[in-house]
Structures are given as structure tokens and as C-alpha cells.
N, C-alpha and C positions, 0 to 999 in steps of 0.2 A: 504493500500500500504506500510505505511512506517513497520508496523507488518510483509509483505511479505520479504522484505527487509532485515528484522531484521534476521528471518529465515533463509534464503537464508545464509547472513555472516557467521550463526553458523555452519550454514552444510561445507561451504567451510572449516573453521577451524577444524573441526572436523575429518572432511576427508587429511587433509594434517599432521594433528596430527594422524594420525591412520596411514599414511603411512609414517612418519618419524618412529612411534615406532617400526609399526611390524617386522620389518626385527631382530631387535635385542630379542623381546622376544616372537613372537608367534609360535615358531616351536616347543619345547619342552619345559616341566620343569626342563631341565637338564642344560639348557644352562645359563652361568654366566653371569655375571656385571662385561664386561671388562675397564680396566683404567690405562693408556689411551687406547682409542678404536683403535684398530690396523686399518693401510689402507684400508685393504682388508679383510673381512671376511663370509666365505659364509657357514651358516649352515646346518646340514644334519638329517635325524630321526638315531635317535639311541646315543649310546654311549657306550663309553668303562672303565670298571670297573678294576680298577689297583688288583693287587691280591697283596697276603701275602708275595709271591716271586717275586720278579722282576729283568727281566733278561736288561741286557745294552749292546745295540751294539754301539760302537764308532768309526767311520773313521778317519783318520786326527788328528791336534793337538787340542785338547782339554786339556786345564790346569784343573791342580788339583783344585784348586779355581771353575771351573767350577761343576766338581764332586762332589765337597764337597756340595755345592748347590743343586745339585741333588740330595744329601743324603739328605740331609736337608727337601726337602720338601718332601721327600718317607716316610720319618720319622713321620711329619705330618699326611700322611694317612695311619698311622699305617703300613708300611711295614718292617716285620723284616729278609727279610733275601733281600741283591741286590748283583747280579754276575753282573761285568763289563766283558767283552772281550768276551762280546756272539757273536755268528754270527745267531742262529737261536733260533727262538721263541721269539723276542726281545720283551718286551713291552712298551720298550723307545729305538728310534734306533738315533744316532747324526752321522751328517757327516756338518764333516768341514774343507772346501779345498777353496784355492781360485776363484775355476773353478764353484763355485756353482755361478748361474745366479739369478738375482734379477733385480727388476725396477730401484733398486739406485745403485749407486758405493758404497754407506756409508756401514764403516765394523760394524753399529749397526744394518744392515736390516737381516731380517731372513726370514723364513717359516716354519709352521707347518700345518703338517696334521695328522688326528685323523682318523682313523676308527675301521674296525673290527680285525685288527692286532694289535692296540696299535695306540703309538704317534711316529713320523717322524718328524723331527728337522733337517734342512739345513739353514748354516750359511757359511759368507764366514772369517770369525774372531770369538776370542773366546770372544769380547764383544756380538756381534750376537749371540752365543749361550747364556750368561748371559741374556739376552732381551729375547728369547725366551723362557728362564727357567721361569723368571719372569709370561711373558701370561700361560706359563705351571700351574705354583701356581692358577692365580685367578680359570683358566679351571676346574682344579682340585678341587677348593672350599677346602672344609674341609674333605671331606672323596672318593678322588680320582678317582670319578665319570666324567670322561671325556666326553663331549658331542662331537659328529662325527662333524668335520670342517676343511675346508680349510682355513689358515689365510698368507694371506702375509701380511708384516709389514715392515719401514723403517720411519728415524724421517725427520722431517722439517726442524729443525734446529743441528747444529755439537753442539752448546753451548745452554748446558737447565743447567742455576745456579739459588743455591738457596744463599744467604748470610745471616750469623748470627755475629751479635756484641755481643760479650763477652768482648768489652772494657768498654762502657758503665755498663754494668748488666750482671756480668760473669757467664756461664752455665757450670753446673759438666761433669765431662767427660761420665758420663751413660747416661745426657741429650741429648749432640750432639751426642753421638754414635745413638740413638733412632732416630734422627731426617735422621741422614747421612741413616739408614738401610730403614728408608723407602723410602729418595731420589733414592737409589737402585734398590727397589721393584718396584718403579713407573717412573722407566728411566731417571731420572734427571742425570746430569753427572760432576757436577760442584761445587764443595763445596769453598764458597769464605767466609774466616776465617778473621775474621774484629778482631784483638786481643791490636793494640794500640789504645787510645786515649787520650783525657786530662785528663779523669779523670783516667786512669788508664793504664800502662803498663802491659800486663799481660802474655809475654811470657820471662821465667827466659833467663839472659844475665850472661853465669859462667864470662866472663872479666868485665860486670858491671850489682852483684848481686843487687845492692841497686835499678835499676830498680824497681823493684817490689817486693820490700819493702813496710810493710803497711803505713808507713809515707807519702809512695807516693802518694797512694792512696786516692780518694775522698768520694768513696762509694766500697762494696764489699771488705773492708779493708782486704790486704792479701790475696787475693784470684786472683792464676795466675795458670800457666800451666809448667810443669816441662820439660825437654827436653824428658824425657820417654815418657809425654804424649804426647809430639807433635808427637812425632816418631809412636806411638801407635796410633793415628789419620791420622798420612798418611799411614802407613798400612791398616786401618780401610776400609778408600777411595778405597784406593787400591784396595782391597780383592771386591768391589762391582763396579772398573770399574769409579769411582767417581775421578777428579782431584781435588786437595786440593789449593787451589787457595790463598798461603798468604796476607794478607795487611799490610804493613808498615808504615802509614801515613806519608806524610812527604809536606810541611813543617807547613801545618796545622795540627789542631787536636792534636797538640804535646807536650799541657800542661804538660804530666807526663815526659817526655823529659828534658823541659825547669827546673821542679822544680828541679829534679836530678842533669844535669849537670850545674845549674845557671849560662845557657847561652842559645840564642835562634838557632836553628837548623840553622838558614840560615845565621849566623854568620862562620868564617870561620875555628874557634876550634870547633862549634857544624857540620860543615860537615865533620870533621875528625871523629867525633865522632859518628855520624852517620853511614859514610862508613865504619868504624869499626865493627858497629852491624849490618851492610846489609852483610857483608862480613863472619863475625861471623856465622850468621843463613845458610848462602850457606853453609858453609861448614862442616855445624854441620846436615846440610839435603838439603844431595846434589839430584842433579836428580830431582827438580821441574823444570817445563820448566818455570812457571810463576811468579814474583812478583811485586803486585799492591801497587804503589807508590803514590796515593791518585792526590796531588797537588790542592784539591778544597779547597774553603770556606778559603781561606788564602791570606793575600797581600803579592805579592811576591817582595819584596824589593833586593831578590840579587837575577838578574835574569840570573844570570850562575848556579844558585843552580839546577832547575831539569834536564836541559842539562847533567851536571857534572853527575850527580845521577843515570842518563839514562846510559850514558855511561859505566858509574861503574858498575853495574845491566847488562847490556849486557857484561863486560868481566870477570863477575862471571856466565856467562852461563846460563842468566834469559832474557827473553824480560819482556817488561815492559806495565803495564796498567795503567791508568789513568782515571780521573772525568773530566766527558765534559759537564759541562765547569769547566775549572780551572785554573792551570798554564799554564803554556808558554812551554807544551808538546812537544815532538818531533814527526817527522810524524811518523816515525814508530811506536810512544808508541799505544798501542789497546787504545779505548775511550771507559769509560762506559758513556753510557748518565745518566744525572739526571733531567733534568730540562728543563721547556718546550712543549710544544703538540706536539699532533701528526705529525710524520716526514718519511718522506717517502727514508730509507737509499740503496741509490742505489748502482748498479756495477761497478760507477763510482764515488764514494766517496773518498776523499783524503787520508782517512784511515779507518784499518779496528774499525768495531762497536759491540758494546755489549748493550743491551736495559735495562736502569732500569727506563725510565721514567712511572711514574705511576703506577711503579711495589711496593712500596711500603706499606708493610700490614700494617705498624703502624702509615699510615694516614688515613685508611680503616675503614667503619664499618664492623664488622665483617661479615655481610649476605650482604651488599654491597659486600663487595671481592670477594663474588663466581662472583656474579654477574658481576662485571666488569672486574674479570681475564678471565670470559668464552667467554666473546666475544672483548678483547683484541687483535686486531692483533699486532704482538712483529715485531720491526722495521717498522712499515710500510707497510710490505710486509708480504705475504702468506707464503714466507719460505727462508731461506737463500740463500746469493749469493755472492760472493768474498769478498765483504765487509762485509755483515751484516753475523756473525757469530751465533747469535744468543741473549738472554738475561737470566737475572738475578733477580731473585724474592729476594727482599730483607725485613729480620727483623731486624729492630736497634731502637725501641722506646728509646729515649732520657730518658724519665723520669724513677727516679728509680720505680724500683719493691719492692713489700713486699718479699715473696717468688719467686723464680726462676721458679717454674711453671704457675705463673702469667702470664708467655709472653705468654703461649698457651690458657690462660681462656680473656685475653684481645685482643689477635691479631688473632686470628683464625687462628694459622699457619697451621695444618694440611689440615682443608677445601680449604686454599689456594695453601698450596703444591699441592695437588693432584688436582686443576686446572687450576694450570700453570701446571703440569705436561702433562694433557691433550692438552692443547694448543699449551706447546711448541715443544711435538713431533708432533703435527697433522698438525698443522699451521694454518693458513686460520684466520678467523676474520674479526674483521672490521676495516676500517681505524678511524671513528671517535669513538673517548672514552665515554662511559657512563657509566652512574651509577643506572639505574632500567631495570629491565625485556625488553625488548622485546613486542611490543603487539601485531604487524603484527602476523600472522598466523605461517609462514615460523621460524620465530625468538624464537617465544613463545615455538614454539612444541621441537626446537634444544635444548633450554634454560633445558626446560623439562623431555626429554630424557637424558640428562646427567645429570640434578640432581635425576634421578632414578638411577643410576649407583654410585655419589656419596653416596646417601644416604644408597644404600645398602654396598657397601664399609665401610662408619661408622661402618652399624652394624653388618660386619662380623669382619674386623681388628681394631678394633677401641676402642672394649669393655672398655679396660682395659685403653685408653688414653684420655686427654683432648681434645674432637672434639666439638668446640663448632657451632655446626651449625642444624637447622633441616630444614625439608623442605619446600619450601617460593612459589612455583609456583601456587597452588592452591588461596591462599588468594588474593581475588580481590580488587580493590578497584576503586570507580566512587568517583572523584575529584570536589565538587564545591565552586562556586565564579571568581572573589575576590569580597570580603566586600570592602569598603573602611570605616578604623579603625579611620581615620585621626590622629596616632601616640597614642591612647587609645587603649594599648592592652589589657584590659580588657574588651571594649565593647562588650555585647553580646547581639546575637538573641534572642528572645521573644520564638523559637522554635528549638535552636539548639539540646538542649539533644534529641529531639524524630526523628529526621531525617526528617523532616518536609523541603525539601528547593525545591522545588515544582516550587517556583517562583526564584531561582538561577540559573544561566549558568552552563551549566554542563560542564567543561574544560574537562574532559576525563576517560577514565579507564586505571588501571594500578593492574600490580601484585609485588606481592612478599610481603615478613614480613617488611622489611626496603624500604619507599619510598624518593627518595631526591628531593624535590621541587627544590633545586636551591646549587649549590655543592658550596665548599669553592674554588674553581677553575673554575667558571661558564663560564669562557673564555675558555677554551677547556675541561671542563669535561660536556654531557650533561644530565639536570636535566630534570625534568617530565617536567618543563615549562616554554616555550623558551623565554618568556618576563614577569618575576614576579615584579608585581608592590610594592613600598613601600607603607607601614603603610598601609597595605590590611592584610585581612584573607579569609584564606582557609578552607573550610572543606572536611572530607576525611568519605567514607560511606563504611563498607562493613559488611557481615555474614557471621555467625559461625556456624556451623551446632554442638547438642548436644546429643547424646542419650539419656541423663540420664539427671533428674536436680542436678547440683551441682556444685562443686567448682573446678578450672580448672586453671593451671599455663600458666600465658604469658609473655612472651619478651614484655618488654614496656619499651620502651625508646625515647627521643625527638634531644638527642642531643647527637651526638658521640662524646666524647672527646678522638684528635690525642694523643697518647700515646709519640708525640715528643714536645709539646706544653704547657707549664705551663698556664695553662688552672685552669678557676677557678671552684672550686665546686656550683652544682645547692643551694638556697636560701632554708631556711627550708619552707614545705606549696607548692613547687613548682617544675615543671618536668624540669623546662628551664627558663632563662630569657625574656623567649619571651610569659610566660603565656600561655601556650599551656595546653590543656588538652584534657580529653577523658570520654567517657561512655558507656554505653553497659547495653543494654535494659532501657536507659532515666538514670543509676544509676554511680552517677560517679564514677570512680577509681584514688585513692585518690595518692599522688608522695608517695615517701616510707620515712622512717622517717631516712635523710643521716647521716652518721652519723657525716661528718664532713659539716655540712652546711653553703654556704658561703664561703668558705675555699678559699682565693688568691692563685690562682697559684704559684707554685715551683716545680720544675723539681726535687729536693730532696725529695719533698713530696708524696709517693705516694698513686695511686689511689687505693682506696678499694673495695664502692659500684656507684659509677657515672656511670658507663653504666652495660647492662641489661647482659653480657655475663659473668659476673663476679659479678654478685649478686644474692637472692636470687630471683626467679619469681617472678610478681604479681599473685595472686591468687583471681580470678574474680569468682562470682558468674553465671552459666550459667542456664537456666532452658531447658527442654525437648525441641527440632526440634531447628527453626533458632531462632540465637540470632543476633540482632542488634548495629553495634559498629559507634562510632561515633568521629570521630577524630578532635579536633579546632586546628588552626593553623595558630594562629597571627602572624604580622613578621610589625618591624617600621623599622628602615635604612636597606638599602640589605649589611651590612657590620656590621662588630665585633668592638666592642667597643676597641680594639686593636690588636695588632698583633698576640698576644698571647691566645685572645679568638674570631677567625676567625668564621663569619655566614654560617653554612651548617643546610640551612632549610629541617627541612627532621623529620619524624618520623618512629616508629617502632614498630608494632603491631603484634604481632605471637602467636596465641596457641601453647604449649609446647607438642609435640605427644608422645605418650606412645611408649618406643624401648625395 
């Protein structure tokens, strides 16, 4: 019976995973890996092969910016010769008028259709045509192989931000260009530029050059941003439809401030002095509608200071946003959220909202993040409404970097770009937050189907940049225990290397490469398991399947350390202080040899090799068909021996796939 049983579960999942894929890939092989997946898309047999010539019909006002994008990506598929102002034979036709009809009012919704004529492009704005050129790119793949479809599209939310801190750990202007071109590609629309902080001022002040000065500076000595480049960064935005979103900290965060003028901001020469440089940058780059005036993580001792600041900021022809929670805001300032669970922001909120809780990648493992952005619902809600405008994906790891490409081999920005990207045009989610897979049928198969789409993404656009992700839904894992360790984390089973636990409670199954027993946020983030006991151990069982016998690179890691966290180095001889280990085939795989082992936290000190996305693999010995892996995972108080080295019981086991 319970064998019938057994059966019976796999065929339902089978079948609700077969009817979640096919729509997207069994009608042809022509058909792409769209991202984000549009509303609406209803595929057809056949497809349309862009030629050597191509002719352009355009209705309506379409900007140059528009066309040049169209160049852009005809160029791609090798087309060398394109007429604009056809009226017949088009094999790209755009029309764009207000009168064009859609399901949204939003002027980023469009429609295309593909057949044996070419492609058909109705937008009722020339951001709608920039969106539609975008799905036009993936359609087209690499060699302008259009497959026959009807797609309508329109976003969830008006605000999809991404935020980057160049105050902390400053990035070259080729960096963010790169980052901004693909927020474009994948419909982001928000670029929120975090450029003051303590340790460093980094947008040049011509009335007060000494700003950004390297004396000022803490780390990244001398290294700021010229008014060329700012200017060249809102154009950048610009040109892809992206608003550039400044931040000014104020009256926190404002060490490089304070050491300059030796005085503190909320004194009543450092609010002159202030208003000076808010007033400065208006007018040195006028026509932003926005600027973000921080007011968190600071005691606000003159509390006429953001009042004051708001209003100044509103008669330089800026509204104002702010961190909720923080200062003593004004109702109209926008609120981003930071702190907190899940919150349900309605059409009757006092003000309007911006979502960064939990949006954070540099408190993230990195294969957690796909994970937890993809079934993230942003505000609360399925999709925006008077108030909730929308959120904001944010990178600012506190701690210094070695090299400036570090933040994308430690944080997994791109895998997470492009899943909040998906999320935050599609909407939908969940309201409560986690952090593993999905196991329900329905969850698994969703989880699944988009990480075919990311992963094929990596490996068409992705070649040449740091993506540190691969794919995690395959790898199973049946969870047992708990031991009781009685605070001996070294005690061990008589039969743990061979999988031998026969006579243990089997707590459950679970997928993905990164599993979290019990998160650093266990109050509203949820782990594999919903009441973990202290000084207990867990073990974790799953298989590798191998063609060949030989040697095979894995992600192994025990303990993500937050990239904001002065977090100490693992101990030499060991993967974690909690004595965790692992083996595969009874043989164990040994920690790697740190190279700073031990090492006390300091946020000046940075990380090298302590998590597995930023070192080299392990390299495990496999032999021919299934290999057997075995994961211990002791754990004595359910809390961190400080602040600064917080408990997120969790492991991570991932064969590395050949791309």
C-alpha cells in the first residue's frame, strides 16, 4: 500500500511538472528562454528568418534611442544593410500611438507578433517599444531566427530598482555601465546610486573639492566620480529608459562629511553646509525628479534637520525618499522599507512604498538568492497599487573587497538581477519568505521552469561575465534526525559515513545545492525546519549520478558569511565552527586548506576563500553510476557567539556542470 502510495505522489508531480513546462518548450526548437517571461505568450509552428536586408516600417513617434536599439540588435544577426521608412515588405513593422489598446494603462506594456510576414511591434510609448525590443533580442537568440508568436506583455510593478554602493567599495564606470545595460535588457527601470558614506564621499563637490580627497577616505583611497561621469551615467540610464535615483545620506552614514567639515551635519553650520551641496548637485544635474535622503541608522538629535532638508529638496524641484524606519520623515517623503517581515502595503497606507526588505544580496547565499528572490512576493502584494510602487534589489556588502569584481564572484549579482527582474515585472509570489526550494509539486515545477530559462540565459549572455550560479533543482536531498549531541559537537554515529540511518526519523526531503536548516532570521525567514532543537545533529543524504569514474568539482560550503558582517574566518582542519562535515561514497572531503584560518572579523579585512562562490571547487573523487553523499550537521546554541558571527545553519553541496 504505502509503495502504491508512493507511486501514485510521483505521477501526480510528474504530471503537473510536465504541464507547467510544456507550454514554454515543446512546440519547437526554435523557440527561446524568455526573461522575464512576458504575461501573455502563445506559441505557433514555424518561424521567421530575419534576412541580410531589412526593411522598417514605423508609425508614430518612435525616438532615435529607440532605432538605434534596433540597429543594435540587427547588427547582432549579422544584418548589413536596414531601410527605415518602408511601408511594404517590412520585416520589422512598429507603431506607436496612444490609441494602441492593451490590458494595462502602463506606457511599458506592448505586443508583438511574429509570423510569416516578419515581426509587429504595438506600443502605446517609446518605453513600450524599448521593452518590446528587449523580448525582440532574446526571440531572436543569436542568429535572428524568430519563432511564430503572439506575446502580450505589461509589468506589475511602475518601480523594479536595482541599488549599488560605490560609497563603501567604489565601482569603475565600465563596471556600472555593465550592470545598468543589463538592468535595460531585463526591464529593470530604477538605478538607485548609493555614492556617500563614512567611509567615503565619492561624488566630486567643485565648491568643496577636499570632499573627496584621499585623506578623506577610509578605503578605495581617491577613488570618486567626476561630474563628466555623473553626467555620462544619467545619460547612460537614460538612453535605456533606467531613472538614476541619487542618494545623499544624511544625517547618518556621514563620516566623510563630518571628517571634512569638523563638524556634524545636524549641527547648524553642517546644515548650511549641506544645503549647499544638495543644492550644488540640483543644479549641476538638473531634471532628476528624485533624491534619496537616507535619514536611517542615525540618532537624530536636531529634529528640525530632515523636515528642513525635505523642504529644501522639494524647492530644488526633487521629492524626497527615505529609510523606513529612520528619521522623523515627512508624509510625503516615498519610504524605502529595510527592516522587518513580511508586510502587506496597502491602498490605504499613509505613504507611498518602495520594498527593500529582504531584498538584500549581501546577506544572501548566493544559490539561496535565486531561491528566495523567485518566490519573493515584493510588498506584500501580487502587484502594485497607489501606495506600493514597487521595490528595490539592493548590493552594498559593508566589508571591503580585494578586487572590485569580487562583489559579483561573492554576491551573485547577476543571478539575482535577473530574478528580481523576473519577479518584479510578473508579480505574484508568496507572502511568506523562505529560503529552500519548494517541495509541493505546484512550487517545485514553477521553481524549475525558471531556472531553465535562467540557466540558459547564463549561457547565452553571460559567457564573458561573472555568473556565479548553476543549476540546484535536481539535487535532492532526505533530511534525518535530530541526534541529541548534548552540546558534543563532535559526537558521532558508529555508521554515519555509509548512510546507514535506517533507525533515524526521516524529517523530510528537500532540493537545491544550498539547504538552510534554520536562517539567521528564523522569525520570519522560513528554514527546512520549523522547530530545530539545540545541541542536536542532522544528517543530510543525497546522489550523484556519474558516467565516468573520476574527479568532479563541487560547491561545498557550511556557512555563508554576510558580506556586511565582520564575521570570523573558519578554524584550520574545519568547514565551520559547528564541526560539520561531509563524505561521498563513506570517503571524506576534507575543509580546504584557508588561507587565512581563524582570522577575527574586520570589515577592512577582506574575504578571499571562506565561501565556495569565490574559491577554488572541491574536487571529489566520483566512480561510474550513483555516488552516495553524506552530509553531518551538528549545531549546540541556535544563536552566534555574537553579533557579528550570527547562526545560519545551512549547508551546500552542488556538483559543478560542465557549460
Amino acid at each position: 500500500m504505502q509503495q502504491t502510495v508512493t507511486i501514485i505522489k510521483f505521477l501526480q508531480r510528474l504530471i503537473i511538472m510536465i504541464m507547467m513546462i510544456t507550454p514554454l518548450y515543446c512546440m519547437s526548437e526554435t523557440i527561446r528562454p524568455l526573461l522575464p517571461m512576458p504575461r501573455s505568450v502563445t506559441w505557433k509552428v514555424g518561424y521567421y528568418q530575419v534576412k541580410d536586408v531589412v526593411r522598417v516600417g514605423i508609425k508614430g513617434e518612435v525616438s532615435t534611442l529607440e532605432k538605434q536599439t534596433l540597429v543594435g540588435l540587427l547588427k547582432d544577426w549579422n544584418v548589413s544593410q536596414i531601410d527605415f521608412g518602408s511601408e511594404k515588405n517590412t520585416a520589422i513593422a512598429i507603431n506607436c500611438s496612444k490609441k494602441v489598446k492593451l490590458p494595462s494603462p502602463s506606457l511599458e506594456g506592448y505586443r508583438i507578433v511574429v509570423d510569416k510576414g516578419g515581426a509587429y511591434i504595438e506600443a502605446r510609448d517609446s518605453k513600450g517599444v524599448f521593452y518590446a525590443l528587449q523580448t525582440l533580442r532574446q526571440l531572436g537568440g543569436s542568429d535572428g531566427r524568430l519563432p511564430y508568436c503572439s506575446i502580450t506583455d505589461f509589468p506589475s510593478f511602475r518601480w523594479r530598482g536595482y541599488l549599488v554602493d560605490v560609497g563603501r567599495n567604489f565601482q569603475h564606470m565600465d563596471m556600472l555601465k555593465e550592470q545598468i545595460n543589463q538592468m535595460g535588457r531585463y526591464k529593470l527601470n530604477v538605478f538607485h546610486f548609493h555614492f556617500t558614506e563614512d567611509i567615503a564621499w565619492r561624488l566630486i563637490s567643485k565648491k568643496y573639492p577636499g570632499l573627496t580627497d584621499s585623506s578623506n577616505m577610509d578605503r578605495w583611497k581617491g577613488k570618486y566620480y567626476t561630474v563628466e561621469d555623473m553626467q555620462e551615467l544619467i545619460r547612460y540610464c537614460h538612453d535605456r529608459h533606467i531613472q538614476l535615483v541619487p542618494e545623499i545620506d544624511m544625517p547618518g552614514h556621514s563620516a566623510a562629511f563630518r571628517r571634512y567639515f569638523k563638524i556634524d551635519m545636524q549641527s547648524d553650520s553642517g546644515l548650511t553646509f549641506i544645503k549647499e551641496l544638495v543644492k550644488e548637485f540640483a543644479t549641476t544635474y538638473p531634471g532628476l525628479p528624485y533624491l534619496h535622503i537616507g535619514g536611517d541608522e542615525v540618532k537624530i538629535h536636531n529634529q528640525e534637520f530632515l523636515p528642513m532638508m525635505t523642504r529644501w529638496t522639494e524647492s530644488l524641484g526633487m521629492k524626497t525618499i527615505g529609510w523606513e524606519p529612520g528619521g522623523n520623515l515627512q508624509p510625503q517623503t516615498i519610504r524605502q522599507l529595510w527592516m522587518g517581515g513580511p508586510q502587506a502595503v496597502t491602498a490605504g497606507f499613509p505613504y507611498s512604498v518602495i520594498d527593500s526588505k529582504h531584498l538584500y544580496i549581501n546577506h544572501m547565499d548566493p544559490l539561496e538568492t535565486v531561491t528566495t528572490l523567485f518566490y519573493r512576493q515584493l510588498g506584500g502584494q501580487s502587484s502594485e497599487n497607489k501606495k506600493l510602487m514597487g521595490a528595490t534589489l539592493c548590493s552594498w556588502p559593508d566589508r571591503a573587497i580585494a578586487n572590485q569584481s569580487d562583489i559579483f564572484r561573492q554576491n551573485g549579482v547577476y543571478p539575482a538581477l535577473l530574478t528580481f527582474a523576473e519577479r518584479s515585472w510578473r508579480g505574484g509570489g508568496d507572502f511568506e519568505w523562505r529560503s529552500n526550494i519548494k517541495t509541493d509539486a505546484k512550487g517545485l515545477a514553477e521553481f524549475t521552469e525558471f531556472e531553465e530559462r535562467l540557466i540558459q540565459h547564463k549561457q547565452l549572455y553571460f559567457k564573458n561575465l561573472i555568473f556565479p550560479y548553476y543549476r540546484q533543482n535536481r539535487q535532492k536531498w532526505v533530511l534525518y534526525g535530530p541526534v541529541e549531541n548534548k552540546g558534543d559537537l563532535t559526537m558521532a554515529l558508529s555508521n554515519e559515513a555509509s548512510a546507514d540511518f535506517h533507525a533515524l526519523k526521516k524529517i523530510g526531503e528537500y532540493y537545491g545545492g544550498t539547504v538552510v536548516l534554520r536562517h539567521w532570521w528564523s522569525d520570519i525567514v522560513k528554514g527546512a525546519i520549523d522547530r530545530p532543537l539545540e545541541n542536536s545533529t542532522v544528517y543530510a543524504v543525497s546522489k550523484v549520478w556519474s558516467e565516468n569514474d573520476g574527479n568532479k568539482g563541487f560547491w561545498i560550503g557550511f556557512n555563508d558569511l554576510s558580506r556586511s558582517y565582520a564575521s570570523d574566518s573558519p578554524n584550520l582542519g574545519t568547514w565551520d565552527d559547528r564541526m560539520s562535515k561531509l563524505w561521498v561514497n563513506g570517503n571524506e572531503v576534507l575543509p580546504p586548506n584557508w588561507r587565512h584560518p581563524g582570522k577575527k572579523g574586520n570589515l577592512e579585512f577582506p574575504l578571499v576563500d571562506e565561501g565556495y562562490s569565490y574559491r577554488s571547487p572541491s574536487i571529489v573523487p566520483l566512480q561510474k553510476g550513483w555516488n552516495t553523499i553524506v552530509v553531518k550537521l551538528p549545531v549546540g546554541r541556535l544563536k552566534g557567539k555574537d553579533w557579528q558571527n550570527p547562526l545560519k545553519w545551512m549547508f551546500t553541496c552542488l556538483p559543478i556542470e560542465d557549460e
